[in-house]
C-alpha positions in Angstrom: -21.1 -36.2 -9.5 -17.9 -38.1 -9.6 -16.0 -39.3 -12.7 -16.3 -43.1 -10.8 -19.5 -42.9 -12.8 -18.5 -42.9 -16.0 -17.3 -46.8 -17.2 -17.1 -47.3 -21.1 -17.4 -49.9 -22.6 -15.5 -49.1 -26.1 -12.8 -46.8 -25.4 -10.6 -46.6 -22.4 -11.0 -43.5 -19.8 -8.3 -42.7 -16.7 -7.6 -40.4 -14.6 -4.0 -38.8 -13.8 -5.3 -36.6 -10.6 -7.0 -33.8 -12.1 -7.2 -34.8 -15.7 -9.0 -37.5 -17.4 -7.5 -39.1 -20.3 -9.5 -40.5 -23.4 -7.8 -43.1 -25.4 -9.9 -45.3 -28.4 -8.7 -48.8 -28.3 -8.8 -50.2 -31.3 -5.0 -49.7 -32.4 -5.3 -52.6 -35.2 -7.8 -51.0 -37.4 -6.5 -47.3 -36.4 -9.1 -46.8 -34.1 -12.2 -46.2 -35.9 -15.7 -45.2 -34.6 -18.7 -47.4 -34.1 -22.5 -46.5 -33.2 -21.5 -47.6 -29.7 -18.1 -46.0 -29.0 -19.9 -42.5 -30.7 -22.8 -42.5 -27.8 -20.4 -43.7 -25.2 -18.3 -40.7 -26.2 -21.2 -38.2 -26.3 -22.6 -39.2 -22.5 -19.0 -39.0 -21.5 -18.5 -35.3 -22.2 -22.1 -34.8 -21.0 -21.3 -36.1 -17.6 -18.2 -34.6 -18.0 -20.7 -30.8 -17.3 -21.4 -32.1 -14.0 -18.1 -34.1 -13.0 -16.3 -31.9 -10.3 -13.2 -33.8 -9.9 -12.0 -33.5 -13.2 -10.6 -30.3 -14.1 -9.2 -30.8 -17.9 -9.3 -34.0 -20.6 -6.6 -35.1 -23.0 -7.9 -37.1 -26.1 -4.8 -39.2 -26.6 -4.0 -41.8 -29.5 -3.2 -45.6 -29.1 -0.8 -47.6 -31.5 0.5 -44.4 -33.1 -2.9 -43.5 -34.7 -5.6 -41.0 -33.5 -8.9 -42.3 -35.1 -9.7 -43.1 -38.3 -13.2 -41.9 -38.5 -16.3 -43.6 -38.8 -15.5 -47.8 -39.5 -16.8 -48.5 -42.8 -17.8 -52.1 -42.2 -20.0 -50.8 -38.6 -20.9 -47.6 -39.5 -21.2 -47.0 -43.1 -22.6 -50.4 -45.1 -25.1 -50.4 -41.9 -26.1 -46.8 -42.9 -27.3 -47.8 -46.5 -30.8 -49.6 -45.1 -31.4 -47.0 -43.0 -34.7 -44.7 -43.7 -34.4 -41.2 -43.6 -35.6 -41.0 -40.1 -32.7 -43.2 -39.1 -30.0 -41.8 -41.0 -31.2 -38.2 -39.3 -30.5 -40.0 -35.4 -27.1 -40.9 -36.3 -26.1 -37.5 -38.0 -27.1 -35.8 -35.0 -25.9 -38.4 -32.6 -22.5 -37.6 -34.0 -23.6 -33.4 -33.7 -24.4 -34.2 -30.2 -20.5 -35.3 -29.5 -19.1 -32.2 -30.8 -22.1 -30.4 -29.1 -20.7 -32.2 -25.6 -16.9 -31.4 -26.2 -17.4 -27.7 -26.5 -20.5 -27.8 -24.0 -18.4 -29.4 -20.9 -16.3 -26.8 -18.9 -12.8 -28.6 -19.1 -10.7 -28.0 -21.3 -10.0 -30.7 -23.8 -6.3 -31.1 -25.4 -6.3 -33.4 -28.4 -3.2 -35.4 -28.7 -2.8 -36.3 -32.6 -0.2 -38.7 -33.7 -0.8 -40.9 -37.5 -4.2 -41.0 -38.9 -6.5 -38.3 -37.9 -9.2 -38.3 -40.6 -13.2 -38.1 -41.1 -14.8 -38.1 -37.6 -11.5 -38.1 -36.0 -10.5 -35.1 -37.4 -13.8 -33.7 -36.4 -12.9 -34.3 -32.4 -9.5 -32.9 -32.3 -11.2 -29.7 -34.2 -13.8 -29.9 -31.4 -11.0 -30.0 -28.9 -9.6 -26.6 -27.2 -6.3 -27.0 -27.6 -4.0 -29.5 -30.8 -1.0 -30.6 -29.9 0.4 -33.4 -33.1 3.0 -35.0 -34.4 5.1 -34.4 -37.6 3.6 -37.7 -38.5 -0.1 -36.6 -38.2 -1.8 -36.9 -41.2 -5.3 -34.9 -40.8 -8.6 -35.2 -43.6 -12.2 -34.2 -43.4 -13.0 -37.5 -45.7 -16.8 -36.4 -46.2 -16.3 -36.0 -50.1 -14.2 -39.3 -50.8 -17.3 -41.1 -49.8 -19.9 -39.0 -51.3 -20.7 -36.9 -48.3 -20.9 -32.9 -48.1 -17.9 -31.4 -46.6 -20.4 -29.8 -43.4 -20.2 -33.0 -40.9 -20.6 -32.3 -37.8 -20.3 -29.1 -37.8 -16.6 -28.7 -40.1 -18.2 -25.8 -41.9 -19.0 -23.5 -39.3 -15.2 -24.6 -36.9 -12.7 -25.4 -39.6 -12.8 -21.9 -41.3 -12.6 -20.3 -37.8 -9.5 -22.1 -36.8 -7.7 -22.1 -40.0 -9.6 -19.3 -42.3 -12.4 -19.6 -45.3 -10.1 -20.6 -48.4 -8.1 -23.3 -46.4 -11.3 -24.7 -44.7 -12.7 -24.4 -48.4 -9.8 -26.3 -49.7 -10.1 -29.2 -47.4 -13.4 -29.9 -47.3 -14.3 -29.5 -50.8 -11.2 -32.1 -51.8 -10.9 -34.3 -48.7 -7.0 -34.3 -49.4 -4.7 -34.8 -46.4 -3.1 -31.5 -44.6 0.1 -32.4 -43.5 1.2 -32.0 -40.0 3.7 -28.6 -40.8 0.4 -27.1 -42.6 -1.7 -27.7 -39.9 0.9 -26.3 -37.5 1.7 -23.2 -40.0 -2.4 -22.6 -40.3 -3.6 -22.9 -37.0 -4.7 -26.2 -36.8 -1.9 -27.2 -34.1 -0.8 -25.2 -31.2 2.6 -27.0 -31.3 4.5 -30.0 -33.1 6.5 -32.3 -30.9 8.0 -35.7 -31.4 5.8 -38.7 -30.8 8.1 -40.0 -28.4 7.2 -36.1 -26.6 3.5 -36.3 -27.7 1.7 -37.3 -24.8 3.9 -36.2 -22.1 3.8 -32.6 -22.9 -0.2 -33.3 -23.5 -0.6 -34.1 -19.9 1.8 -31.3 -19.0 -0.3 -28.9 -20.5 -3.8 -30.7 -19.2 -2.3 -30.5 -15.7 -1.0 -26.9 -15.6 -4.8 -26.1 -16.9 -6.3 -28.4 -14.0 -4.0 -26.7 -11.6 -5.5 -23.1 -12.8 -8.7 -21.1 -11.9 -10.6 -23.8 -13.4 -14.5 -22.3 -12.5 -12.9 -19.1 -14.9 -11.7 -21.7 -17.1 -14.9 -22.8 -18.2 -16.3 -18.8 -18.2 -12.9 -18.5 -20.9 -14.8 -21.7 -22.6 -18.4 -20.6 -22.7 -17.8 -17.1 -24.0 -15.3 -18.8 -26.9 -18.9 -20.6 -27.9 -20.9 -17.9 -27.5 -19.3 -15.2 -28.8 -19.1 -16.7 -32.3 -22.6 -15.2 -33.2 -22.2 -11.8 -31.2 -21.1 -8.4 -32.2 -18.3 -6.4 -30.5 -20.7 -4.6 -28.3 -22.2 -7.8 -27.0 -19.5 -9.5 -26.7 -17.5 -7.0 -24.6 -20.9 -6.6 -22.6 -21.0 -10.0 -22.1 -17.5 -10.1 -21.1 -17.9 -7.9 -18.3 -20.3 -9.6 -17.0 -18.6 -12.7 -16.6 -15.4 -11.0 -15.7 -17.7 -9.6 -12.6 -19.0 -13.2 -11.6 -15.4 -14.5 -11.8 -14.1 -11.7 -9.1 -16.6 -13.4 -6.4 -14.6 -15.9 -6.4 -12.2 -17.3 -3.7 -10.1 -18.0 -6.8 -9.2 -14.7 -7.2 -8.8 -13.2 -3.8 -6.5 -16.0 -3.4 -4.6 -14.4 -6.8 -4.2 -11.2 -4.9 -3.3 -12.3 -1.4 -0.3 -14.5 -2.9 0.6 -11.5 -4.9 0.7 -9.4 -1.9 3.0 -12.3 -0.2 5.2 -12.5 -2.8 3.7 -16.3 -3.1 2.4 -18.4 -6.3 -1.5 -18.7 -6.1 -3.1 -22.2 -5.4 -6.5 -22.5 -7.0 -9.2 -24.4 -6.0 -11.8 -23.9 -8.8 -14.4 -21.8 -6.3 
């Protein structure tokens, strides 16, 4: 399939050749999430799995916010006359977008700029790559509004990207890490000023588009699935996919513009 498919109808999606960009649109109210905009999200990434003209995703902000998390006049006030049946769908509706980010092939670079907090911070954790702003201002709410720290999934990524006692510190306080700690901890690949922000996001998403993208999203499934094997598995597993990836054209085309002295041009096959 083609990304002409995919037309949502609560956030805005473009494409800039190879790479789609994601951008929520509700700048006024910091761009929170609804029910609507959270499945919209979800299907996107799903399709994304399939879409073959897209080769890498920026999430980007609007109005100089990310995403504020989950609105609290759509999602949460709804939320108390739900049964237990009903509030299960929506926690794992919001599992299944996090599920769908790390599931599709490309790789996703969150740009974060402002407010970043709750379910926002949850998608540029489930991104691949962070690139903020000194003015990003990043919290895993859950615990200012009575929630457990392990939302969609915080528990088992946030320690892994910034270590046990940090993760443990945020998510058990819900206070705000500011953008040179999330740089200093992990958290952010890079800092860069806002005015910088999104052009070096789409620098970075189009130098990965331009890459060996089918070994891309090898490099993507074995950073899932390695989480929960051993050493021996994992470098067993390794092989293996380092075996499938010399079949491809992609990388006889590595070794004949070596041999020319040439840069290589990837095609993804």
């Amino acid at each position: 399939m083609t990304t002409a498919e995919i037309i949502p109808q609560h956030f805005s999606w473009q494409r800039d050749g190879a790479a789609g960009v994601i951008r929520l649109t509700r700048p006024d109210r910091k761009n929170p999430l609804t029910f609507e905009s959270y499945a919209e999200l979800r299907d996107t990434f799903r399709a994304l799995a399939y879409a073959d003209d897209v080769k890498a995703v920026v999430f980007a902000p609007s109005g100089g916010n990310f995403c504020s998390g989950g609105d609290v006049h759509e999602i949460i006030k709804p939320l108390l006359d739900r049964d237990m049946k009903g509030l299960l769908a929506f926690t794992r509706m919001t599992g299944d977008l996090v599920k769908a980010m790390r599931a599709c092939p490309q790789p996703v670079v969150a740009a974060v700029d402002g407010v970043c907090v709750g379910a926002g911070a949850m998608i540029a954790l489930a991104s691949d790559m962070r690139l903020g702003t000194p003015e990003a201002k990043t919290a895993f709410l859950f615990t200012r509004v009575g929630l457990a720290g392990c939302d969609m999934g915080a528990c088992a990524m946030l320690p892994r990207v910034i270590g046990q006692g940090r993760a443990s510190e945020l998510l058990f306080t819900g206070r705000t890490m500011s953008a040179e700690e999330g740089e200093r901890w992990g958290f952010y690949n890079r800092l860069l000023p806002a005015a910088e922000l999104e052009k070096e996001a789409m620098t970075l998403a189009r130098s990965l588009a331009s890459g060996p993208t089918f070994a891309h999203g090898i490099t993507k499934t074995m950073l899932n699935q390695e989480w929960s094997m051993s050493l021996e598995q994992a470098i067993e597993a390794e092989a293996q996919a380092q075996a499938i990836c010399m079949q491809t054209r992609d990388f006889a085309r590595a070794y004949e513009a070596f041999a020319s002295k040439q840069r290589p041009r990837f095609e993804g096959n």
